[in-house]
N, C-alpha and C positions, 0 to 999 in steps of 0.2 A: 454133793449135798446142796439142794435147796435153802435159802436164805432168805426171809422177807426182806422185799427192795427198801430201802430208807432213802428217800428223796431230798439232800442236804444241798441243792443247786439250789440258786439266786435269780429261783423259777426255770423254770414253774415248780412249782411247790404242792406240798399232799393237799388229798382232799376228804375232808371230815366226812362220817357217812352219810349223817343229816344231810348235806348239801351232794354228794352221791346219789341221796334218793331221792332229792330235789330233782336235778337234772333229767331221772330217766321218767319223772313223770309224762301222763300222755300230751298231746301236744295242743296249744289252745290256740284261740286266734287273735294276731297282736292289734285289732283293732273292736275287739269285742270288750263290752264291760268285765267279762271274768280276768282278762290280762290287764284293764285299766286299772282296780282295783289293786292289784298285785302293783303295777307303776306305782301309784299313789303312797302306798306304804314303803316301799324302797325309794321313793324321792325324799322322804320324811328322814328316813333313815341317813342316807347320803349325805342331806344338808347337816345333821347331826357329826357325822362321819371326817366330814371337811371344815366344822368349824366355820359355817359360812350360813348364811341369810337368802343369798342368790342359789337360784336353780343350780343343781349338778345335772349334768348332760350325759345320758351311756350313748355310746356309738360304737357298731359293729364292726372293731376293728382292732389290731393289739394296739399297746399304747402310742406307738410310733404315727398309728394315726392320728391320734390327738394331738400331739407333736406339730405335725402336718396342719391341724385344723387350726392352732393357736398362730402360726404363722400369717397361716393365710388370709384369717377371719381376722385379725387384730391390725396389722400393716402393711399398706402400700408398696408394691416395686420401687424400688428407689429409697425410699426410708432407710435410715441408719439405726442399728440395732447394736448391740454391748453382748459377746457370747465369749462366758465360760470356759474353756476347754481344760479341765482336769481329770480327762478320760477320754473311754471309748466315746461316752456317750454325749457326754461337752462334743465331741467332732460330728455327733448326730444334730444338734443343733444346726451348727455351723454347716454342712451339709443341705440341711432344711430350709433352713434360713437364704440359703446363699441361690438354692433352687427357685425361691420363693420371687427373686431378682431385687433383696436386701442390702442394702450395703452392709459388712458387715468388720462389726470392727471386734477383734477376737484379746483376751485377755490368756496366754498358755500358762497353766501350771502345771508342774509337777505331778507324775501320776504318783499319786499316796499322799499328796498335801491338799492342805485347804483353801482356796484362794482369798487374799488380805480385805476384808470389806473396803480399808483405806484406799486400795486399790483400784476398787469400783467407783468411790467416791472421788479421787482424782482423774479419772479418765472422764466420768461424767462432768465435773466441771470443768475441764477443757476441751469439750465437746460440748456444746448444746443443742447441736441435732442429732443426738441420738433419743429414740422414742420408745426404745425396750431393752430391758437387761436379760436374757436367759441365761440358764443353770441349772444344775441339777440340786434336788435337794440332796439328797443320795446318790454317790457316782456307783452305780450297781461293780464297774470295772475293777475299782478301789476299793471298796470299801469306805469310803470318806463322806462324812457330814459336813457338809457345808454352813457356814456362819448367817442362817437363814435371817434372824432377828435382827442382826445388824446390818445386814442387807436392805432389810422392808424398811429400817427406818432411814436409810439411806432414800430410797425411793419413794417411801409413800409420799413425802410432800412437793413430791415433783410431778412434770407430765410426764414421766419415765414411768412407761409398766411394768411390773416386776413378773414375767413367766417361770415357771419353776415345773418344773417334771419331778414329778414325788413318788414313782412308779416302784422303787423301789424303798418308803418312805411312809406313806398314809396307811393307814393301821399297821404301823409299828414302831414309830414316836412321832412327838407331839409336831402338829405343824398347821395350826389352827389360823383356817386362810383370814377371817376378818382380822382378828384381835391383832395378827403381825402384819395386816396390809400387803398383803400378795394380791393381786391381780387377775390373775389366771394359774392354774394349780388342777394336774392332770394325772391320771394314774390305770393303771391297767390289770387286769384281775387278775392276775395265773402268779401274785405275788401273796401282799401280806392279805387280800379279799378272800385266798384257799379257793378258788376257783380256778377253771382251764381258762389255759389264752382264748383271746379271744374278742374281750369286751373291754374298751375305755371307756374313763370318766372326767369329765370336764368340767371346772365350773371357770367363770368369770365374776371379777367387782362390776360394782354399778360401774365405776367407771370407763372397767373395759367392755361394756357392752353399750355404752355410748361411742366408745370409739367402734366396734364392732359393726352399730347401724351406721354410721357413717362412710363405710368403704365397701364394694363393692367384691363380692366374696371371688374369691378369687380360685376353690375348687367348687365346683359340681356337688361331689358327693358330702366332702367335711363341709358345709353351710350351717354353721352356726344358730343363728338367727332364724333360719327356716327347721331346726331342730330343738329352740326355743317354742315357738309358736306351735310345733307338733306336742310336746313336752305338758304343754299349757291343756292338754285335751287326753294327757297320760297316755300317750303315744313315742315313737321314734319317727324320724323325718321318711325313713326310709325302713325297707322290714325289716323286722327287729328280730333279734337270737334269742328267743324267748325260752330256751331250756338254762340261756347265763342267765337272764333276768329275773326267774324264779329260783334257780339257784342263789345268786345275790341277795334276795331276799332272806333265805335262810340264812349267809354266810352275815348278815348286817344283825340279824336275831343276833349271833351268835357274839359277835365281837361287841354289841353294846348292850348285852341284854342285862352285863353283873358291870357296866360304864370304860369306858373308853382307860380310866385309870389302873386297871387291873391289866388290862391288855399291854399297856405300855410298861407296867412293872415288869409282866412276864418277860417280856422284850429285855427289856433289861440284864435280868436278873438270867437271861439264857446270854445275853451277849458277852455279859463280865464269867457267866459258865464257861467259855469257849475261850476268852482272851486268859484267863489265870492258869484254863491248862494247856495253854500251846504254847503261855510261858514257863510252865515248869517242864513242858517236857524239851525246852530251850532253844524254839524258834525262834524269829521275829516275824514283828508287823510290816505289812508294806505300810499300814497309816496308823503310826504306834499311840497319834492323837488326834484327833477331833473325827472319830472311828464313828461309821453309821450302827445301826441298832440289829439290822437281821443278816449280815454277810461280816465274815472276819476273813481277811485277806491277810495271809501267810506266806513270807517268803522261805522260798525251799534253802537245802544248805549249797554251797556252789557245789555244781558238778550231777546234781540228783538231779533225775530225769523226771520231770513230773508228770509228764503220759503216764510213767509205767506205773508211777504210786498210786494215781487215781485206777488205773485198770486194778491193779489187784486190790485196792480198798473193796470195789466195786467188784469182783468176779470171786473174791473168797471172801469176804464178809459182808456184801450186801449195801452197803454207802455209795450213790451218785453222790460225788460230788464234782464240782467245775476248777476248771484250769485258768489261766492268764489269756489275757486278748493283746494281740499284736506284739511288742515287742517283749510284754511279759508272760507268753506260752510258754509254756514247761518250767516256769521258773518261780510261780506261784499258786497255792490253792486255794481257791475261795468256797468258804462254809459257809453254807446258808442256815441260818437259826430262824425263818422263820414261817407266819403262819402258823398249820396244823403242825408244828413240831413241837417235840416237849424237851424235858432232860435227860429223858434215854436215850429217846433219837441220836441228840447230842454228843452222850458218850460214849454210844458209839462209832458215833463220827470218831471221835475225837484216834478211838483204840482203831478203826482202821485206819486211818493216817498214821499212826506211830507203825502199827504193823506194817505197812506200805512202804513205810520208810525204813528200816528194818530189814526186809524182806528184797527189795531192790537195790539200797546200798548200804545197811549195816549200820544205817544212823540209830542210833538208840542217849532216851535224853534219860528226866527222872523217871522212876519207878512209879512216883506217888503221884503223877498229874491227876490221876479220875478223882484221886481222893482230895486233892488240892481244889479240883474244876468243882466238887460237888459243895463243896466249905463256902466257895466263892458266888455260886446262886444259892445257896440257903441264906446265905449274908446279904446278898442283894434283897432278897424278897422283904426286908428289914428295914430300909434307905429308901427316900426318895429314887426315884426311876430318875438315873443320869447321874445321880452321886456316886463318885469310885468310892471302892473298898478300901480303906484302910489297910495296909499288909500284915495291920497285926492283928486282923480280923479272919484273917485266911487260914483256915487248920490244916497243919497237916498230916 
């Protein structure tokens, strides 16, 4: 039996048909007025997007390039930098950074926990040569939101620049780079944009684009500064993927056309979907608190093989969904809620994972999770986006 595929991975993620028909349009030329044009209105959009005043920058490349570019275009070899590591993707920094020939001075947490801003703020004031703090906004790995606000205000009144990879994060809660003083703040399409991999986005503060012209870029291709000045002329530094950039366009229509506030409730109101019924059906969380908005990260019961529950979610009801990275393979399942997904999608996530589990070892929780998960985004849509539900708001 045939099954339409439902795409609940932590990316890439569906793609709306609007932005479908966007992409296969014919092909134009990226340095002609009809592609400028199309720039023009997606640079408009983007700065709306990010919360910011300064240029967003797309660059042909998944976000890891951007990653790459923030490194390189911002600090010197040798410079001491502050990284993160509360994931897979914290050790991509570190990684980055280290390549970069950083020094680099690493703060480890916990994968499923949040790291302490107090944290940040005592290592910085016993260090005063360090010149950049990275993190993630969203550890895509975890599941985990990180303490962005009190982060930036830890930094902004320093020379410390705040980097943040929001790759899994920007359109799909709030993370508005001016007003909290971020720095640099980058993101990659094939997530909450509903577009294929492919295209990153970058922007930079005034400030970090004074430091920017300052140092001496340090890649060829991620050049900052010389993709600035092409930007200026609604251009890319180098040639551009112009079926993501007319796709983007549609996919920026789409997330701010009813405002950024609606988008993030959705968000919401699918994330406390996912969390009330994978608590009823009596899971747990790998990050039971300071949880990101489009991935819920589940830990399996000991002994469950999580290969095999993802294979049959996926080969008899139609659910991709993703497994654990490194030392938590097969021992955790990450939902992705977000983008072009709704609350069907959802639950039927939700019913192949119980069948998966079920079906491989026999694990069977409550009966009433769909109808508990459905009580729990009808009540979200109700609250401010980030206010939890009340438990005695939750029907069952």
């Amino acid at each position: 039996m045939l099954n339409k595929l439902r795409l609940l991975t932590p990316g890439p993620t569906p793609l709306p048909e609007r932005v479908r028909l966007a992409l296969a349009q014919d092909m134009i030329h990226h340095r002609k007025d009809d592609f400028h044009k199309i720039m023009a209105r997606v640079e408009g959009a983007l700065q709306t997007l990010f919360g910011t005043k300064e240029v967003v920058l797309p660059l042909a490349s998944s976000g890891t390039g951007a990653m790459t570019a923030a490194a390189y275009s911002l600090f010197k070899p040798g410079e001491k930098v502050l990284v993160v590591e509360a994931g897979k993707f914290g050790q991509r920094w570190s990684e980055i950074t280290q390549m970069r020939g950083l020094n680099v001075v690493k703060i480890i947490v916990p994968w499923g926990e949040a790291v302490d801003p107090n944290q940040i703020a005592d290592t910085l004031n016993q260090d005063k040569d360090i010149r950049g703090v990275f993190l993630q906004i969203s550890e895509t790995s975890t599941g985990v939101l990180q303490p962005i606000p009190e982060i930036a205000e830890i930094t902004r009144n320093t020379d410390v620049l705040l980097v943040l990879d929001g790759i899994s994060a920007i359109g799909l809660s709030p993370c508005p780079m001016d007003a909290l003083g971020i720095d640099c703040l980058l993101t990659g399409s094939q997530k909450g944009l509903m577009l294929p991999p492919g295209l990153a986005l970058i922007a930079l503060s005034a400030r970090a684009w004074e430091r920017a012209s300052s140092i001496e870029p340090g890649c060829f291709y991620f050049n900052l500064p010389a993709e600035r000045k092409k930007l200026a002329k609604n251009e890319t530094h180098f040639t551009t993927p112009v079926n993501l950039i007319c796709g983007l366009d549609v996919s920026l229509d789409m997330l701010l056309s009813d405002g950024l506030e609606k988008v993030y409730q959705k968000q919401w109101a699918l994330t406390m979907l996912t969390r009330y019924g994978i608590k009823a059906m009596g899971l747990e969380f790998l990050a039971p608190k300071n949880f990101t908005w489009g991935i819920t990260s589940i830990k399996l019961p000991e002994g469950v093989d999580g290969k095999q529950v993802l294979a049959i979610a996926q080969k008899k009801f139609g659910v991709c969904m993703a497994g654990g990275q490194d030392h938590l393979k097969g021992k955790i399942v990450r939902i992705g809620h977000m983008g072009w997904v709704d609350w069907s999608d959802v639950l039927a996530g939700l019913y192949a994972l119980d069948q998966g589990l079920f079906e491989a070892h026999g694990f069977s929780g409550s009966r009433d999770y769909l109808e508990k998960a459905m009580a729990a985004y009808q009540t979200a849509l109700t609250v401010e986006p980030g206010q939890d539900i009340p438990e005695v708001l939750v029907r069952s």
